[in-house]
C-alpha positions as CSV (number, residue, x, y, z in Angstrom):
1,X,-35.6,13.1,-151.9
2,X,-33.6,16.3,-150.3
3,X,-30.7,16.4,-150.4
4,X,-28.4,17.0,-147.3
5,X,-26.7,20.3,-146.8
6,X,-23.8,18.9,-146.1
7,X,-23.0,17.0,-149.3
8,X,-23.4,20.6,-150.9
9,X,-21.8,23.4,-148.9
10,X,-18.4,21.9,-147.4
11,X,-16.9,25.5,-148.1
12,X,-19.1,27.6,-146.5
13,X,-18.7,24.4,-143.5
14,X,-15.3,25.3,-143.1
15,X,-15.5,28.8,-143.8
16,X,-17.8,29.2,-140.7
17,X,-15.4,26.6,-138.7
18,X,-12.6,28.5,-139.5
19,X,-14.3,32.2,-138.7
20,X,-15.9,30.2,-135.3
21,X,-11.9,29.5,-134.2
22,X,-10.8,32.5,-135.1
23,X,-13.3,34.6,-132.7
24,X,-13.0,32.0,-130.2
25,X,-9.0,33.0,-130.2
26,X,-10.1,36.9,-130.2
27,X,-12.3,36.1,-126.7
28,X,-9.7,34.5,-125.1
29,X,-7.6,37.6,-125.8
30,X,-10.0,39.9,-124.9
31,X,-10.1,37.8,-121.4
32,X,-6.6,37.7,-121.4
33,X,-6.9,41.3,-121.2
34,X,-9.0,42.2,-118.2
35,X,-7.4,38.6,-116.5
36,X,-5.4,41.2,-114.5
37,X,-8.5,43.6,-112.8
38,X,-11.5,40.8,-112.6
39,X,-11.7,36.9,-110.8
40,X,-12.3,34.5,-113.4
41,X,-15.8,34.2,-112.1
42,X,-16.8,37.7,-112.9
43,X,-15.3,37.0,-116.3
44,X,-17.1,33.8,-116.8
45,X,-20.0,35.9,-116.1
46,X,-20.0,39.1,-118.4
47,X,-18.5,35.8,-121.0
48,X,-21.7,33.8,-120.5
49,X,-24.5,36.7,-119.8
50,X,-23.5,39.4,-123.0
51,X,-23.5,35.8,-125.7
52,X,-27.4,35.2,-124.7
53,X,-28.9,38.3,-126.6
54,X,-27.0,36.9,-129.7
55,X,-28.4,33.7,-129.4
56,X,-31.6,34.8,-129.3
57,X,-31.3,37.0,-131.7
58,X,-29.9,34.2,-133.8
59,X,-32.6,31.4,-133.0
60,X,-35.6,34.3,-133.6
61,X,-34.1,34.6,-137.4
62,X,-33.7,31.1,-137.7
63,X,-37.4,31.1,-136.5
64,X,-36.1,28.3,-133.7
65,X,-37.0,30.3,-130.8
66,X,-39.4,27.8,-129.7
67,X,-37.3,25.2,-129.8
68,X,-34.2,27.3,-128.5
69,X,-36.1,27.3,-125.0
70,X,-37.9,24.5,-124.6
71,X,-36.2,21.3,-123.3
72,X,-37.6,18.0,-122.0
73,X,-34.6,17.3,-119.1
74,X,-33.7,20.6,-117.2
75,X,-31.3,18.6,-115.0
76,X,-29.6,17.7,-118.0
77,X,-28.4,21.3,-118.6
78,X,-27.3,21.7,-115.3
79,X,-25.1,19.4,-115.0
80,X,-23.5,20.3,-118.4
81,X,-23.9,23.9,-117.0
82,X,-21.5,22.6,-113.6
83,X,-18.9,21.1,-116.1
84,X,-18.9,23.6,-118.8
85,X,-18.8,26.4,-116.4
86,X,-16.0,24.7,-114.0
87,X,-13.9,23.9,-117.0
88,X,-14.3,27.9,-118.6
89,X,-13.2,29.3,-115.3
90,X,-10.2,27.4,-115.2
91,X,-9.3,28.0,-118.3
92,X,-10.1,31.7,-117.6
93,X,-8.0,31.7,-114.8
94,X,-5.4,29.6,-116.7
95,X,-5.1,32.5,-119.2
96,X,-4.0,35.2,-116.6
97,X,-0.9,32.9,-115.8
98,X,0.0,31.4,-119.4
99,X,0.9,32.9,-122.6
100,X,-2.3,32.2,-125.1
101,X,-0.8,29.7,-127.1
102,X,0.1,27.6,-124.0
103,X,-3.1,27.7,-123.0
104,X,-3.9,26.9,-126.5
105,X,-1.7,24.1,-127.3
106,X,-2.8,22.2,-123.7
107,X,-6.5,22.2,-124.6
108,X,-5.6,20.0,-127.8
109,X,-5.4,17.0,-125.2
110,X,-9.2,17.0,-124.8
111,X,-10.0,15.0,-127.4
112,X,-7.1,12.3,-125.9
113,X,-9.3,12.6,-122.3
114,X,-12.6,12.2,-124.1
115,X,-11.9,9.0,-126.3
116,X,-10.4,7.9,-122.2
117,X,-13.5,8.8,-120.8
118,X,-15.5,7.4,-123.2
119,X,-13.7,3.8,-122.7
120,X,-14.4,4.0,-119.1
121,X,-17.9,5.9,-118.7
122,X,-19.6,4.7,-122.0
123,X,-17.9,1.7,-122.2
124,X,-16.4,2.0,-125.8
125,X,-14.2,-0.4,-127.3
126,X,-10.5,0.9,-128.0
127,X,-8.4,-0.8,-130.0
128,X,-4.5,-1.2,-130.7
129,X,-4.1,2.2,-133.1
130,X,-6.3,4.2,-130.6
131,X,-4.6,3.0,-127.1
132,X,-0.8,3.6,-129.1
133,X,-2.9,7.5,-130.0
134,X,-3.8,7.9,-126.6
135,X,0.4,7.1,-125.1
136,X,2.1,9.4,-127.5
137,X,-0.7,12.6,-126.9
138,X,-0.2,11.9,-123.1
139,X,2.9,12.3,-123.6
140,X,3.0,15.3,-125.7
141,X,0.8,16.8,-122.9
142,X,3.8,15.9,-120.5
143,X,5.9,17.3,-122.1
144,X,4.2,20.7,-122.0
145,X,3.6,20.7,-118.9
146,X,7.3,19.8,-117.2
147,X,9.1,22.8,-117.9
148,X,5.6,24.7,-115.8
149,X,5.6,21.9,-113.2
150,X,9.2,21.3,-112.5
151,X,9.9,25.1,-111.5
152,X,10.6,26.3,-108.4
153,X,10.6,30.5,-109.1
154,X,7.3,32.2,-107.5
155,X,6.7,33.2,-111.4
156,X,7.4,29.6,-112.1
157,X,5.2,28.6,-109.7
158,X,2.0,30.8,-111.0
159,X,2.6,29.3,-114.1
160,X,2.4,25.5,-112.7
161,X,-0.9,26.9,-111.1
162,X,-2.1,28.3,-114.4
163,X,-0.3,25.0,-116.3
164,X,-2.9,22.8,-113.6
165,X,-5.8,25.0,-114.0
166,X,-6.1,24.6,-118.0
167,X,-5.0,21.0,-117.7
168,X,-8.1,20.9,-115.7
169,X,-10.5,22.4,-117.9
170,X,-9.2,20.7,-120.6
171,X,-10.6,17.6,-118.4
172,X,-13.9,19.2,-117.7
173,X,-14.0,20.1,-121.6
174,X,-14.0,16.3,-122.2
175,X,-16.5,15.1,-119.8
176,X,-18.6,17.7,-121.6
177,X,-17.7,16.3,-124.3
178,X,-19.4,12.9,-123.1
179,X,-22.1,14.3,-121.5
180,X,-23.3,15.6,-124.7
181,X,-23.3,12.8,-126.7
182,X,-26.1,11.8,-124.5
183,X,-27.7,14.6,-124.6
184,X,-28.2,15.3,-128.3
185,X,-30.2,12.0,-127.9
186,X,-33.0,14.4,-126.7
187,X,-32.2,17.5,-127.2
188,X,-31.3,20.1,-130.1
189,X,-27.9,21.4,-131.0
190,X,-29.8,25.1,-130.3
191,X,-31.4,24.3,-126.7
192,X,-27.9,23.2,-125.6
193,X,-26.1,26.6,-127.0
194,X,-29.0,28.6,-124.8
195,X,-29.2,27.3,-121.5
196,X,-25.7,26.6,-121.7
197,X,-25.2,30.5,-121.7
198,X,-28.1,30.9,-119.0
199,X,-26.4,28.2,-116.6
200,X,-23.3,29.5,-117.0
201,X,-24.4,32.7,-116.2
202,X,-26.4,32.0,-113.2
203,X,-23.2,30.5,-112.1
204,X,-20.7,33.0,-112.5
205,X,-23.2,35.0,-111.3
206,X,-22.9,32.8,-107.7
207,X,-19.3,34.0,-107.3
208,X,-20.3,37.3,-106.8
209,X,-19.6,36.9,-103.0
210,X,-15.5,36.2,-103.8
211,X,-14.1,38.7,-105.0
212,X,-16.0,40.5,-107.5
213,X,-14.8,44.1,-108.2
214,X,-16.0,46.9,-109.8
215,X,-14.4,47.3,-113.9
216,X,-13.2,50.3,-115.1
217,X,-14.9,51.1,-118.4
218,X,-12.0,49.6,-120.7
219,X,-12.0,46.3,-118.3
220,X,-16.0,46.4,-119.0
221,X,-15.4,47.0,-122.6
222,X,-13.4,44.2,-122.7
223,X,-15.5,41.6,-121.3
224,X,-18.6,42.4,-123.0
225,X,-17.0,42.3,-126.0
226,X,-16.0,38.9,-125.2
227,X,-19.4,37.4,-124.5
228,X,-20.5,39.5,-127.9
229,X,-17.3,38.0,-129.4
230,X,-18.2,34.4,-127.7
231,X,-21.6,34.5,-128.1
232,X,-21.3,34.9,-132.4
233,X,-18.4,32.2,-132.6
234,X,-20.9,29.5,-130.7
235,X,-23.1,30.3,-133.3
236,X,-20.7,30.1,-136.2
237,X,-19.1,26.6,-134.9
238,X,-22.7,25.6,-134.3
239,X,-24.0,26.7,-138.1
240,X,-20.7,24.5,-139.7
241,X,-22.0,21.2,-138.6
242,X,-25.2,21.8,-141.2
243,X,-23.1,22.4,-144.0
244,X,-19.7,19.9,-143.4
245,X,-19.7,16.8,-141.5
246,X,-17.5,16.3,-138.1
247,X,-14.9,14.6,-139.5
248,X,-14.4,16.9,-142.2
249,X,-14.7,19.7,-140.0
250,X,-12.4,18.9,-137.5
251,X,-8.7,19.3,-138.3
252,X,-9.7,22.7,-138.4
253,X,-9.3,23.2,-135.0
254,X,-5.3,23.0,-134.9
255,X,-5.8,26.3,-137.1
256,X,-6.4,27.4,-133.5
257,X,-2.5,27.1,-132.7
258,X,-1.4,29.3,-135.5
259,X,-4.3,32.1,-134.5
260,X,-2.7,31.7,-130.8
261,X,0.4,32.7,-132.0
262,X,0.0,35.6,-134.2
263,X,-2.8,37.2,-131.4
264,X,-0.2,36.0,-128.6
265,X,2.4,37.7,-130.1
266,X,0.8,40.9,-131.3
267,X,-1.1,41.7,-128.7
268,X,1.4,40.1,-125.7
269,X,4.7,39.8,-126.9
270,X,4.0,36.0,-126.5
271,X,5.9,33.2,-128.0
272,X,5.5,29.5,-127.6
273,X,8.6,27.9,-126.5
274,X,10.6,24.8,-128.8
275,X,9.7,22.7,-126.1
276,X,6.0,23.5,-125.8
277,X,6.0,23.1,-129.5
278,X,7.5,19.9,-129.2
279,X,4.8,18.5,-126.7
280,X,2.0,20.4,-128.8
281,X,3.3,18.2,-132.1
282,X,3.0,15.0,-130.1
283,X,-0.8,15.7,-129.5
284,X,-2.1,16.6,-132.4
285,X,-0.3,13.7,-134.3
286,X,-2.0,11.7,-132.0
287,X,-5.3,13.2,-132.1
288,X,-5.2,13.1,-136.2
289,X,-4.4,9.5,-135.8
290,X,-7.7,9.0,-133.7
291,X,-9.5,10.6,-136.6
292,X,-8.4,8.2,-139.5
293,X,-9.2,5.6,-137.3
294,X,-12.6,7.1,-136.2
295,X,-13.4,8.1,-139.9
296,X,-11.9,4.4,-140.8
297,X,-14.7,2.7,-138.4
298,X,-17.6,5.2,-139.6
299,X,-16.5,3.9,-143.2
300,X,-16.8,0.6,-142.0
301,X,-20.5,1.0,-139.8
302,X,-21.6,2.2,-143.1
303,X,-20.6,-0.3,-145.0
304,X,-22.2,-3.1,-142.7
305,X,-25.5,-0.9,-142.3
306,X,-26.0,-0.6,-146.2
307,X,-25.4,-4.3,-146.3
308,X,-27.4,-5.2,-143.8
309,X,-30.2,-3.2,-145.6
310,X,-29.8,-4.8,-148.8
311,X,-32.6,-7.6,-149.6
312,X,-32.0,-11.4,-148.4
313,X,-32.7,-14.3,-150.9
C-alpha cells in the first residue's frame, strides 16, 4: 500500500505554508499601496483576474486542468464567490484605513467566528474548553477594537470604519470557512481555487460603475503584481495540505503577525500598538487552545474508528 505524502514530507508542508503566508503578507502590501488611487472593488478585481493565468498554469503542469474546470454544483461557487469576494473587499478597503498588522492581528478571530458558526449552522457540539476559547478570543478581539471604536477624531473615525470593515470580513472569512467544508464533499481543493478567482473576478468586475478610475502605471504595477503575488501563494497554501496535515499546518499562520510587522514597518513606518498586542495575544491563546482540543477529539475519532474496525468475537 502507498504510502501518504503526508506522513513523509512535513518539511516541505510547512516550508510551502510558511512561503504561502509570507506572499499573502507581500499582497496585502502591495494593496496597501495603491489603497490610496483605486476603490477596493477595482483592487479586488486586478487581485482576483491577474491570479487566474497562474492557476492554470499550475493545474496544466499538474495535468489537473480537467478537473480544475469542471464542477458538478455551479451555484455552489457562487455563493462562495458572494462571501469570499464581500469579505476580500472589506478587508481591502480595511487596509487603506489600518496599519497592516492591525489588519492582521483582527483576522486571527476567524477561526473564533467559524467554530461559532459552525455550532449554530452545522449544528456542532461545543464543549466546556471550547465555549471558555471562544470568551477569552472575543475578548481579545474587543480589546483591539476599543481604542478604533471609542474615538471621536475624523482620523479616528476612518479607522473605526476600517476597524468595522476587517471585522467584517473576518466574519465573511468564516462563513467561507463553513461553506467549504460542504463543499469539498463534492468538489476538489483545485476547482474551488479556479472559479473562486473567476467569481471574484466577474464580481469586482460589477463595481465598475462606482468609482473605478483609471491607474497610473506604478498603481497598475502594483496591483497586478498582487494578483501574480496572490495568485502563487493560493497555490502554495493549497500544495501544503498534500504534504502536512491541518493540524500540523496551522499554527503557522500566527507567523503572519510577525511578517505584518517587519513589512508594516518597512514599508509604512507602521507599528502595532501595546494594546493591540494585548488583544492580538488573547486570540491566538484562544485559538491554539481550540486546536489541542480539536487535535485531542481527532485523536480520540481515531481511536473509536480503529476500534470499531477491529474483529468482534
Amino acid at each position: 500500500m502507498a504510502t501518504s505524502l503526508t506522513s513523509h514530507r512535513p518539511g516541505l508542508g510547512v516550508a510551502l505554508k510558511l512561503g504561502a503566508i509570507f506572499l499573502f503578507t507581500g499582497m496585502s502590501a502591495l494593496i496597501k499601496a495603491a489603497s490610496d488611487s483605486v476603490p477596493p472593488g477595482e483592487a479586488v478585481f486586478f487581485r482576483s483576474f491577474f491570479a487566474i493565468p497562474v492557476i492554470l498554469a499550475w493545474l496544466t503542469w499538474r495535468g489537473e486542468l480537467s478537473q480544475g474546470l469542471r464542477t458538478r454544483n455551479p451555484m455552489l461557487h457562487v455563493k462562495r464567490g458572494l462571501l469570499g469576494t464581500a469579505s476580500m473587499g472589506l478587508t481591502f478597503a480595511g487596509l487603506g484605513l489600518l496599519p497592516l498588522p492591525e489588519v492582521t492581528a483582527i483576522g486571527f478571530a476567524a477561526p473564533i467566528f467559524t467554530l461559532i458558526l459552525a455550532a449554530l449552522i452545522l449544528g456542532e457540539r461545543i464543549r466546556l474548553v471550547r465555549i471558555s476559547a471562544v470568551a477569552v478570543g472575543l475578548v481579545g478581539v474587543l480589546v483591539m477594537l476599543w481604542p478604533r471604536l471609542s474615538g471621536a477624531s475624523t482620523l479616528e473615525q476612518g479607522a473605526a470604519l476600517g476597524a468595522l470593515c476587517v471585522l467584517g470580513a473576518t466574519l465573511g472569512r468564516a462563513l467561507v470557512q463553513i461553506h467549504i467544508r460542504r463543499m469539498v464533499e463534492t468538489e476538489p481543493a483545485p476547482t474551488i481555487v479556479f472559479w473562486f478567482s473567476a467569481t471574484a473576478s466577474v464580481l469586482g468586475l460589477m463595481t465598475l460603475p462606482f468609482g473605478w478610475v483609471v491607474p497610473d502605471a506604478t498603481t497598475a504595477g502594483l496591483l497586478i503584481s498582487a494578483g501574480l503575488v496572490g495568485g502563487v501563494a493560493q497555490i502554495l497554501v493549497t500544495s501544503s495540505f498534500r504534504f502536512a496535515p491541518a493540524s500540523l499546518l496551522a499554527p503557522y499562520d500566527y507567523s503572519s503577525m510577525l511578517f505584518a510587522i517587519i513589512v508594516g514597518y518597512t514599508l509604512f513606518g507602521e507599528l502595532p500598538t501595546p494594546v493591540m498586542l494585548a488583544g492580538a495575544a488573547l486570540v491566538i491563546a484562544a485559538n491554539a487552545v481550540v486546536l489541542w482540543r480539536e487535535r485531542r477529539l481527532g485523536l480520540k475519532r481515531d481511536r473509536e474508528r480503529d476500534a470499531a474496525a477491529l474483529p468482534r468475537n
